[in-house]
LUMGU-601771 format. One record per residue (C-alpha): x, y, z; residue in one letter. Coordinates in steps of 0.2 Angstrom, whole numbers, padded with zeros to 4 digits, always signed. Example, Ala and Ser with C-alpha at 12.3 -4.5 7.8 and 13.67 -1.06 7.14 Angstrom:
// LUMGU-601771
+0062-0022+0039A/+0068-0005+0036S/
END
This chain:
// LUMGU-601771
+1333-0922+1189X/+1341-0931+1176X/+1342-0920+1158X/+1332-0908+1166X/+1318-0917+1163X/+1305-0925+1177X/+1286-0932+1177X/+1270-0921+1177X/+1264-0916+1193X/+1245-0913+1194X/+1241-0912+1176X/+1230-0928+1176X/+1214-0916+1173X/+1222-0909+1154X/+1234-0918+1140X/+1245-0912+1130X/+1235-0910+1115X/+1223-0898+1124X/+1238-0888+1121X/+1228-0883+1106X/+1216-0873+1116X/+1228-0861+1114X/+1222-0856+1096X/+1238-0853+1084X/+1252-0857+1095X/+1264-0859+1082X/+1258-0841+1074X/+1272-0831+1067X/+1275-0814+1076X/+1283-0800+1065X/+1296-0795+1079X/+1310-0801+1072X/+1318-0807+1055X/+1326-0825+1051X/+1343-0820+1057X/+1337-0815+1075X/+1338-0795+1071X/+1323-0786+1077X/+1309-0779+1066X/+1302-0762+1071X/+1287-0761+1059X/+1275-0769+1072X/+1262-0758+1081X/+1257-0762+1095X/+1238-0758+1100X/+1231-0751+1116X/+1233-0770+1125X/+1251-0771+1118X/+1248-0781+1104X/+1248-0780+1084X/+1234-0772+1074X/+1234-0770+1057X/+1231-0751+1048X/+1213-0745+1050X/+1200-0737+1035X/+1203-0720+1039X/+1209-0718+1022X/+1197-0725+1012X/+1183-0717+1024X/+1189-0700+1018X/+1191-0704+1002X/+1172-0710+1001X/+1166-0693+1008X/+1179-0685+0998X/+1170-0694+0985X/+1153-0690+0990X/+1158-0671+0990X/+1164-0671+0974X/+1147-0679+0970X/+1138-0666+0982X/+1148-0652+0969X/+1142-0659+0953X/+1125-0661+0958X/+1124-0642+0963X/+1129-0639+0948X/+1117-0647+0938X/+1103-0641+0950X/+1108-0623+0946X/+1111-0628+0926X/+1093-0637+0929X/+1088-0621+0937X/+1095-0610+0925X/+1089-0618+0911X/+1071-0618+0916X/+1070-0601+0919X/+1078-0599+0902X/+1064-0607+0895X/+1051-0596+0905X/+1058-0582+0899X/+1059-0586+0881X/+1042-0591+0882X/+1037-0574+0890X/+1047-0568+0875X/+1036-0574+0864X/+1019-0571+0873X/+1023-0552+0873X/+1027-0553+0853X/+1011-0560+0850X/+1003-0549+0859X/+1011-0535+0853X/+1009-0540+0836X/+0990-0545+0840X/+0985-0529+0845X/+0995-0519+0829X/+0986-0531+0818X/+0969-0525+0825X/+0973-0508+0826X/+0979-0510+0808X/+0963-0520+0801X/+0951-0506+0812X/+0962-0492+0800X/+0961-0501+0783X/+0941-0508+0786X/+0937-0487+0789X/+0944-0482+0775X/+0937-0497+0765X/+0920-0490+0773X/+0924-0474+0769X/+0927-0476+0750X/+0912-0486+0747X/+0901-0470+0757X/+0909-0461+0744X/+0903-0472+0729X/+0888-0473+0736X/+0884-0458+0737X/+0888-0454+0718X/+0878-0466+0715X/+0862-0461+0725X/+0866-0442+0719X/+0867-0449+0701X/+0851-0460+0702X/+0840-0446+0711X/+0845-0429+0703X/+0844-0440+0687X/+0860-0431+0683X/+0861-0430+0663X/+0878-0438+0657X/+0880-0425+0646X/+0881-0412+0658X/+0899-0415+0659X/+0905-0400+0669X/+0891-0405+0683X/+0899-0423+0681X/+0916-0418+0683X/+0912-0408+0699X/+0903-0421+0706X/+0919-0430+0705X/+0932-0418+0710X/+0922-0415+0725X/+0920-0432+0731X/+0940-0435+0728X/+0944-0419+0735X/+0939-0426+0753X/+0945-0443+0751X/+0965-0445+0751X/+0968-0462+0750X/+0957-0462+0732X/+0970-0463+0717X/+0957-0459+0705X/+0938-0459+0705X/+0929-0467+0686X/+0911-0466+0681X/+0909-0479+0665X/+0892-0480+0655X/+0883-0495+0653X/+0895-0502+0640X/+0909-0502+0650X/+0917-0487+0642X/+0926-0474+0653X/+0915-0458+0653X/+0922-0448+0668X/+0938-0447+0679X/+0944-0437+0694X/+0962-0439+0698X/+0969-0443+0680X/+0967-0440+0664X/+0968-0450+0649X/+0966-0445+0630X/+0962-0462+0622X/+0945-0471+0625X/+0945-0482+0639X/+0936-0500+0643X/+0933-0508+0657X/+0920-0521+0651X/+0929-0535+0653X/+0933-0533+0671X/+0926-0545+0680X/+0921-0531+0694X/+0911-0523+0680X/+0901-0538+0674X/+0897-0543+0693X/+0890-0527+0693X/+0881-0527+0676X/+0873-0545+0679X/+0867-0540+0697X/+0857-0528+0703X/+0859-0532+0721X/+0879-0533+0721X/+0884-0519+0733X/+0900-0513+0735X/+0913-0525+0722X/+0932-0526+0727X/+0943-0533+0714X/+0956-0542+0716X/+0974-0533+0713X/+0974-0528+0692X/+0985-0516+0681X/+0976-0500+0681X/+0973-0495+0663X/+0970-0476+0666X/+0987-0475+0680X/+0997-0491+0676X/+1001-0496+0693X/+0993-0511+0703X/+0978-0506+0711X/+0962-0514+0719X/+0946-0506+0713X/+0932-0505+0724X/+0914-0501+0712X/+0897-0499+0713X/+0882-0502+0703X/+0872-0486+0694X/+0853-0489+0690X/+0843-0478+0678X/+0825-0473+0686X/+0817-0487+0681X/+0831-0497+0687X/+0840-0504+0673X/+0859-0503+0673X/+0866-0489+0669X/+0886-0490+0671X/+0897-0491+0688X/+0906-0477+0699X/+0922-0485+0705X/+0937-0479+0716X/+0954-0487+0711X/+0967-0488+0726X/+0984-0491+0724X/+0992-0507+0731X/+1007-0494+0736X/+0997-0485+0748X/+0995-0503+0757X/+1013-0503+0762X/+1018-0486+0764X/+1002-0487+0779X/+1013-0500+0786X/+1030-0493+0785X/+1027-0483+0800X/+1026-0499+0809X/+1041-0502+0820X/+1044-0522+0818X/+1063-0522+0818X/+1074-0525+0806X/+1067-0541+0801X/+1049-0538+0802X/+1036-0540+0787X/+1018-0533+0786X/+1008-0540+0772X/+0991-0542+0764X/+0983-0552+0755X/+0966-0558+0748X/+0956-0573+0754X/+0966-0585+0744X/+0984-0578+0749X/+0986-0569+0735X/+0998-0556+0738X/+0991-0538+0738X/+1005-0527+0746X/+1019-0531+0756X/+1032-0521+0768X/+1046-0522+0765X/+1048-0526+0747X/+1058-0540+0742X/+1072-0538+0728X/+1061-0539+0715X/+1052-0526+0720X/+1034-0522+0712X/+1034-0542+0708X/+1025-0547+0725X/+1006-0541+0721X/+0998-0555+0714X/+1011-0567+0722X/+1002-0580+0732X/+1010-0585+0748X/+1007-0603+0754X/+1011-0607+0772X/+1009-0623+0780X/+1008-0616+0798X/+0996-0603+0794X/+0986-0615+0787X/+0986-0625+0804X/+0983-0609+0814X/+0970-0605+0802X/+0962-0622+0806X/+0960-0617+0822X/+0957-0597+0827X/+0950-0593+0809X/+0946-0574+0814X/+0965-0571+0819X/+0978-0579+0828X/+0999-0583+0830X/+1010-0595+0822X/+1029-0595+0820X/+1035-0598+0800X/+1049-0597+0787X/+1044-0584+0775X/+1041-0591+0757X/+1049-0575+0749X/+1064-0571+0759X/+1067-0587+0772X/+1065-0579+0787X/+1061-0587+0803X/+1046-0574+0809X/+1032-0574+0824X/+1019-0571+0812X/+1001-0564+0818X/+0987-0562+0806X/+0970-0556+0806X/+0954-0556+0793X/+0946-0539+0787X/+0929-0536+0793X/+0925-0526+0775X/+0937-0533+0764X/+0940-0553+0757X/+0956-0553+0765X/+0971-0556+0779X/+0984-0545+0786X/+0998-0552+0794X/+1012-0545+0803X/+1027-0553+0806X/+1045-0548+0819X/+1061-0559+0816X/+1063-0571+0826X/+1081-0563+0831X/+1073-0546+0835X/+1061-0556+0844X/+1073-0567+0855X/+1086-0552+0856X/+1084-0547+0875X/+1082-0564+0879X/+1099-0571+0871X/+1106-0557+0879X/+1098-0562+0896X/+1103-0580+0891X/+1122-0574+0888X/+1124-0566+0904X/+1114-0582+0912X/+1127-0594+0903X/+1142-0583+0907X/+1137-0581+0927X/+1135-0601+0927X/+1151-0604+0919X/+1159-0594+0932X/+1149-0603+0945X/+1155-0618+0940X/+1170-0613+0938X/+1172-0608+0955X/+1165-0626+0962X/+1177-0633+0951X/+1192-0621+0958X/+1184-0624+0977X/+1183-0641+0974X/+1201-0644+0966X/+1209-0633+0983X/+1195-0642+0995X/+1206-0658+0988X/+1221-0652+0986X/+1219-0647+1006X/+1212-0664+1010X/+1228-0671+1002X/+1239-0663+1014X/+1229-0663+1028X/+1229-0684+1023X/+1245-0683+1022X/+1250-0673+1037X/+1239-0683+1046X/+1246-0701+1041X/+1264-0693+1045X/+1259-0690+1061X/+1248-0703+1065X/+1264-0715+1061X/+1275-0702+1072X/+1262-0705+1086X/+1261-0725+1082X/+1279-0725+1082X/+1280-0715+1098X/+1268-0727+1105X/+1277-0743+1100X/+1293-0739+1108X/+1283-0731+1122X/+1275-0747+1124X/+1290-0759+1117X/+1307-0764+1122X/+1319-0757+1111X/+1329-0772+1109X/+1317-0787+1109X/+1303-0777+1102X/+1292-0785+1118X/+1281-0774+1130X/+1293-0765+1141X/+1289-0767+1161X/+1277-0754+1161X/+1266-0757+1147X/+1265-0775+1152X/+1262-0769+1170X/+1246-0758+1164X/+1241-0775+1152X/+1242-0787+1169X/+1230-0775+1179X/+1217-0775+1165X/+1217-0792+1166X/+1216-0795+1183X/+1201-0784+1183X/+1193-0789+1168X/+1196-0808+1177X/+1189-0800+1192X/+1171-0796+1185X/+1168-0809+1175X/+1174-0821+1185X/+1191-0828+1173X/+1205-0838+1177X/+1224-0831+1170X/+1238-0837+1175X/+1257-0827+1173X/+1276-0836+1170X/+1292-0829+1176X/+1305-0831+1161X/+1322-0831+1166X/+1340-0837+1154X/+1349-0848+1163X/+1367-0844+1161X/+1368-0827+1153X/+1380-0818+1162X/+1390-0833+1152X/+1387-0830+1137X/+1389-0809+1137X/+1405-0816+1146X/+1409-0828+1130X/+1401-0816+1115X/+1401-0801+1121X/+1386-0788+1124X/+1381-0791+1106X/+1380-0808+1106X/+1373-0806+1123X/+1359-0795+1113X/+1356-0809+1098X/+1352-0821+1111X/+1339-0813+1119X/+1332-0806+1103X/+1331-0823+1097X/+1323-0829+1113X/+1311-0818+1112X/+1308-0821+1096X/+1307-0841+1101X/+1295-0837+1114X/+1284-0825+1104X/+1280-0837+1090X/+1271-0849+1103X/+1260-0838+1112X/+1242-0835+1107X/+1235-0817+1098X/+1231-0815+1117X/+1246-0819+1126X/+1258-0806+1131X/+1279-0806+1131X/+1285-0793+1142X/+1304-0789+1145X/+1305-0784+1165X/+1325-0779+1164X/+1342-0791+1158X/+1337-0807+1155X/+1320-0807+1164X/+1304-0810+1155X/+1286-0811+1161X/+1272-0821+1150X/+1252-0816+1154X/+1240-0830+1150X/+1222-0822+1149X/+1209-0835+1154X/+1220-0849+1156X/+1221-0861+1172X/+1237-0867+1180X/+1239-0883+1173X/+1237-0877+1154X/+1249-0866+1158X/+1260-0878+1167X/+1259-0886+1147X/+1264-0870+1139X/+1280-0866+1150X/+1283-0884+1147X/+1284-0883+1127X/+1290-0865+1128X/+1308-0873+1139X/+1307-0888+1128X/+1308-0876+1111X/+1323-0864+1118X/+1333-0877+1125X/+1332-0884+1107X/+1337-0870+1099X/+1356-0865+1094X/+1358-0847+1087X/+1374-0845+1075X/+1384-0831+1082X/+1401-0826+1074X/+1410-0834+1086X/+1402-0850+1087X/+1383-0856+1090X/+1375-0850+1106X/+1363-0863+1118X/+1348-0857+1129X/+1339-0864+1141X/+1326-0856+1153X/+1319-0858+1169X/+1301-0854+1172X/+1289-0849+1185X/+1272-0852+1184X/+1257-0845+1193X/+1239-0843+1195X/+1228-0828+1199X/+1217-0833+1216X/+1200-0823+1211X/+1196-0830+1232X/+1211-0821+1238X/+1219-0805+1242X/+1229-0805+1226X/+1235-0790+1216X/+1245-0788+1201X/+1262-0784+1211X/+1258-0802+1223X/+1256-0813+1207X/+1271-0807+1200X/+1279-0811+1217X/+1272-0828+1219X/+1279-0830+1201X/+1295-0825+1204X/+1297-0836+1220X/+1292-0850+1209X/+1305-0845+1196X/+1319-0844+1210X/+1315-0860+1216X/+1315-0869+1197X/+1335-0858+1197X/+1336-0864+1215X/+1332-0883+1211X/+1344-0885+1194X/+1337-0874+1180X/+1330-0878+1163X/+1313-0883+1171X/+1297-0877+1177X/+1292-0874+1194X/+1274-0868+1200X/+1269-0858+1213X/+1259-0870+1222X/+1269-0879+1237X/+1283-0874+1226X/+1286-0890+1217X/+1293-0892+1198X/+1278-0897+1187X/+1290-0909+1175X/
END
């Protein structure tokens, strides 16, 4: 044929520009670089061709993620945890402090109202034995042991007074005194003179005039027979005797006991401040009292700064059944909170170490995960690589004969149950043995390494280049009928014939003859009697002058 060219046989069914049913004929294939020199980066994928890297990387990365997240959140749940029980426990702290200090505040008000009751039992009786046995205040030895006998049974009683009806002192028990004394300006003393139905009269704290100390004074009224007052019998207590009752209360090292009258007025207190003997009479004014007071006005809790010393205290207070006043009792907030900050020390010490050990387990967990990534990427690429030349020629960078063998018989039975067309050429140089002969084994190489590369850049994602040995090659066309591939040979001989490949020597030609054939899904065909049928049809395109394309069918060129 002249050129090596001739007409189309039997393509009258499809034209050249259904050529681009192909998809991206004209794709590039990374087998080879710009100078013809093979490129062995490709990987080449279970079917034998390219695939890009997966996500392995960033899946594990993501759960690597999500651990760490999974860590942190452990954490916190425990911190969570830990903090609330905290909180538990601190507020159990506190409920046992208030009851403590609840039940020492009753006990304590139970001990002060019996003595109160048991002083004004006293006075009352000197009054009674004073009004019955009409008991002449001249009798002054009878009056003094009327006194001393009374005192003599009552302890907490710092001195025992009779006064007349003018207010002056008449008779004492428990201290003496050399110059007149008065009471009549005592407001206790004129209660008592201006009603005859007072009862028992407590004072609020005063300078004694017979002892000098602060006292309280509790007092009676004296009637004569007809009843008409008479004078008073009062007992004087000193304030002291208030707070040495409380010392022997334990309430830690910052703990307070006080009381006080109804208006807050300071009456004793334990311990004393540094200004000690200052606080009776002092009035202490407390905004949360005054809110707890509101509330429980008999007795209750509330939690304060003290006004003397600025103290933070649990404070607990109760009002006196037989006496105008409240006793409180206060522990320190530090003496109150002491086990539990040691509870909280040990709490805060175990989580640090808890999360420091997440933090260490974490930090290995990644550390191991790095190199496990990394062992695994090295010998992920090792396998690839191992895989790739498995699966590749080592010259062309092709499927070798064997992969492209296993790739055929796929096809033929993937073709085989759903019923596709796909069609195999025979690739074949014409003319090597010439130019190994003229360039050497080198050159011999460049040529085919630029052939293939020629040929690869034309065929489909789905096409397969196989290398069968020298200068053979085998082209498989999934899903493709003989006449498109009749077109394909045709623009794969046209594109290597018009190639020239610079060599060091001189510029090498190529040409190819092709055979084409189709798989017969009617017939008895295998892989290995396709191959044949497209080997004959190569043969006869070498046979009838090279450089064309031949087809299986009634062996006839189809240009």
């Amino acid at each position: 044929m002249p050129g090596g060219r001739s007409s189309v046989w039997e393509l009258n069914a499809i034209s050249v520009d259904k050529i681009s049913t192909y998809g991206s004929i004209g794709r590039p294939v990374p087998y080879f670089t710009s100078s013809g020199c093979r490129d062995t980066s490709p990987r080449i994928s279970g079917n034998g061709r390219a695939v890009l890297g997966t996500k392995s990387g960033m899946t594990r990365l993501s759960f690597r993620t999500r651990l760490m997240i999974g860590f942190a959140l452990i954490n916190l749940l425990m911190a969570t945890i830990v903090a609330i029980s905290l909180r538990a426990s601190r507020e159990q702290a506190t409920e046992r402090t208030v009851m403590v200090l609840g039940g020492l505040t009753q006990v304590l008000e139970r001990s002060i109202s019996g003595m109160i009751q048991r002083i004004d039992l006293t006075l009352l009786d000197i009054a009674e034995e004073l009004e019955e046995t009409s008991l002449r205040r001249t009798d002054e030895p009878a009056m003094r042991q009327l006194l001393r006998r009374h005192y003599r049974h009552h302890a907490t009683i710092d001195v025992l007074v009779v006064a007349d009806a003018t207010g002056r002192i008449a008779f004492t028990s428990g201290v003496a005194s050399e110059k007149p004394v008065s009471i009549a300006d005592r407001s206790y003393f004129a209660t008592l003179r201006d009603n005859a139905n007072a009862g028992l009269v407590l004072s609020k704290p005063v300078t004694g005039r017979l002892t000098g100390s602060r006292v309280l004074i509790f007092a009676r009224r004296i009637n004569t027979p007809e009843g008409r007052f008479a004078g008073a019998v009062f007992a004087s207590v000193r304030t002291a005797r208030f707070a040495e009752m409380f010392q022997s209360l334990d309430l830690g090292t910052e703990g307070v006991a006080s009381f006080t009258d109804l208006d807050l007025n300071l009456i004793a207190r334990q311990p004393e401040p540094p200004w000690a003997g200052a606080t009776s009479g002092t009035r202490i004014l407390s905004e949360a009292f005054s809110q707890a007071q509101k509330r429980h006005p008999g007795a209750g809790a509330f939690r304060t700064v003290g006004v003397l010393d600025q103290v933070d205290r649990m404070m607990s207070y109760r009002r006196l059944e037989h006496y105008p006043g409240y006793l409180f009792l206060g522990i320190g907030t530090a003496d109150m909170l002491a086990e539990w900050r040691k509870e909280a020390a040990t709490m805060a010490v175990l989580m640090a170490v808890v999360i420091l050990a997440t933090a260490m387990a974490s930090c290995l967990l990644q550390l191991g995960w790095q190199r496990q990534a990394s062992a695994t990427a090295a010998l992920d690429a090792l396998n690839k690589r191992l895989l790739l030349h498995a699966r590749t020629d080592a010259l062309t960078g092709c499927a070798n004969r064997r992969h492209f063998l296993e790739v055929l018989e796929g096809e033929r039975q993937r073709a085989l149950r759903y019923d596709k067309d796909f069609c195999v050429l025979a690739l074949d140089l014409d003319f090597f043995k010439a130019v190994n002969d003229r360039h050497g084994h080198q050159g011999g190489d460049q040529v085919l390494c630029c052939f293939a590369s020629v040929v690869g850049n034309m065929l489909r994602p789905t096409d397969l280049l196989g290398r069968m040995g020298g200068e053979e090659f085998e082209i498989l066309l999934p899903e493709t009928t003989l006449p498109a591939a009749a077109i394909m040979a045709e623009r794969i001989r046209q594109a290597v014939s018009a190639t020239r490949l610079p060599l060091a020597d001189g510029q090498a030609a190529m040409t190819v003859s092709i055979g084409v054939a189709q798989w017969d899904r009617d017939g008895p065909d295998t892989s290995e009697t396709l191959l044949r049928r497209a080997d004959t049809a190569l043969y006869a395109a070498k046979g009838g002058g090279r450089n064309q394309v031949w087809s299986d069918v009634r062996l006839s060129p189809v240009l």
